[in-house]
C-alpha positions in Angstrom: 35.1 76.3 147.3 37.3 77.1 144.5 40.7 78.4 144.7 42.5 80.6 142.1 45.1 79.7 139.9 48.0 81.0 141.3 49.4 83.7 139.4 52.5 84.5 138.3 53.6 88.3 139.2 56.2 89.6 136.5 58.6 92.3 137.2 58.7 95.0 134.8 61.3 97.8 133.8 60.4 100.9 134.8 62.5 104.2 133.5 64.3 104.1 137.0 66.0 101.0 136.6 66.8 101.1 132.8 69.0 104.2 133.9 70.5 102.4 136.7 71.8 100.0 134.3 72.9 102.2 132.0 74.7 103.8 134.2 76.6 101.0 136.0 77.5 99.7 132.2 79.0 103.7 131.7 80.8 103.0 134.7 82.1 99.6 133.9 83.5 100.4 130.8 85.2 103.9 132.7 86.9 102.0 135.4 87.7 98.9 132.1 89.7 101.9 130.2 91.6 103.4 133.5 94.6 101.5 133.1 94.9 102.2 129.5 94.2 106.2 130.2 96.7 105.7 132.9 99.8 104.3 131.1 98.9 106.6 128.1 99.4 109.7 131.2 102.2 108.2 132.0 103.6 108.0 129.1 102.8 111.3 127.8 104.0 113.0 130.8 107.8 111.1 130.3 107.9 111.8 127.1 108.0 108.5 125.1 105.6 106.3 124.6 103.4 108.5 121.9 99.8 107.6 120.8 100.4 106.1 117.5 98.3 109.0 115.6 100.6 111.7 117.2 103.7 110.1 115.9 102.0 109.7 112.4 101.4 113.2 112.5 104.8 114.3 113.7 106.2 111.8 110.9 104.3 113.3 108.6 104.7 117.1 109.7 108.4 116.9 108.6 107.8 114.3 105.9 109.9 115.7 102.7 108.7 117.0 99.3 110.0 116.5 95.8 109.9 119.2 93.0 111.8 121.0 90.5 113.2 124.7 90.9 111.5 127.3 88.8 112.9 130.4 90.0 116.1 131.4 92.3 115.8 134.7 94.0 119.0 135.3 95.8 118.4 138.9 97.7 115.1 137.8 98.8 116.1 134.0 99.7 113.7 132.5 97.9 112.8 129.4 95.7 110.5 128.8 93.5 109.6 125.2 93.1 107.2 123.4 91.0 106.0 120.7 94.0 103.9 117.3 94.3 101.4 117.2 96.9 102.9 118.5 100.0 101.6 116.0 102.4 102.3 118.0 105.9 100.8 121.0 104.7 97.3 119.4 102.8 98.3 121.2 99.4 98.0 120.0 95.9 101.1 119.9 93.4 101.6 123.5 92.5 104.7 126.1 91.9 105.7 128.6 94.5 107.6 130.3 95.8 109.4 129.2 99.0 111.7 131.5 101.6 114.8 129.9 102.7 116.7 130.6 106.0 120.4 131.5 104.0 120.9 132.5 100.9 124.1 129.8 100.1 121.0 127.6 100.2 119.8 129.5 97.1 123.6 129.5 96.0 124.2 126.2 95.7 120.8 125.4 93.3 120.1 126.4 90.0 117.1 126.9 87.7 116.3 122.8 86.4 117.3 121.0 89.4 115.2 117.9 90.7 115.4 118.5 94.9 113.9 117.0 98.0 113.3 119.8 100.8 111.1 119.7 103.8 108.2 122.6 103.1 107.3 124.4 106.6 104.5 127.1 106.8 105.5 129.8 109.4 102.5 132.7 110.0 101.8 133.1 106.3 105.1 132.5 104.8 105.8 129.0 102.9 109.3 127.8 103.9 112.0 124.7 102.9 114.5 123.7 104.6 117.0 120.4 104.5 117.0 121.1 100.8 119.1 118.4 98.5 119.3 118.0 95.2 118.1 114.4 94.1 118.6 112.7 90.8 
């Protein structure tokens, strides 16, 4: 009589299993990040502790602007100022016109001066405020 080799049974993947893996690996890395989205609702919910990219956008939100002023417009509390690139708002070096909130503001400038100011955009006014003239 003559025997067979023996033979070697392999085990092969079906689709079941691949998704079983893949899901315990989703759920590994889930429960790996839940400290880390823990302490960051922690922190968020005291108040300190800010993701990095929220304080660079609130940093750059009030970041100021340099320009010169074009136009004073006292009754109407407005400046006109001929701007770099205004950073918190995405805009391009232009001149326009800005609304300020008092008019001593528009007082204490004249037409020529180099100023700092912080540009705000409120509805579809353009604003500055904490307006100093530089040198």
């Amino acid at each position: 009589m003559q025997t067979k080799p023996a033979t070697i049974h392999t085990t092969t993947l079906t689709r079941t299993s691949i998704a079983t893996l893949a899901a315990g690996a989703i759920i590994a890395l889930w429960l790996a990040s839940a400290p880390v989205q823990a302490q960051q609702g922690h922190d968020a919910h005291h108040g300190h502790g800010a993701p990095a990219a929220a304080k660079d956008a609130d940093a750059a939100q009030f970041a100021p602007s340099e320009g010169e002023v074009k136009r004073l417009d006292k009754a109407g509390k407005r400046v006109t100022i001929a701007h770099g690139p205004l950073e918190n708002l995405g805009m391009p070096p232009m001149t326009m016109a800005f609304e300020v909130e008092d008019a001593a503001v528009v007082d204490a400038l004249k037409v020529g001066d180099r100023i700092r100011f912080i540009a705000g955009k409120e509805g579809r006014r353009y604003t500055a405020r904490d307006v100093e003239v530089v040198q």
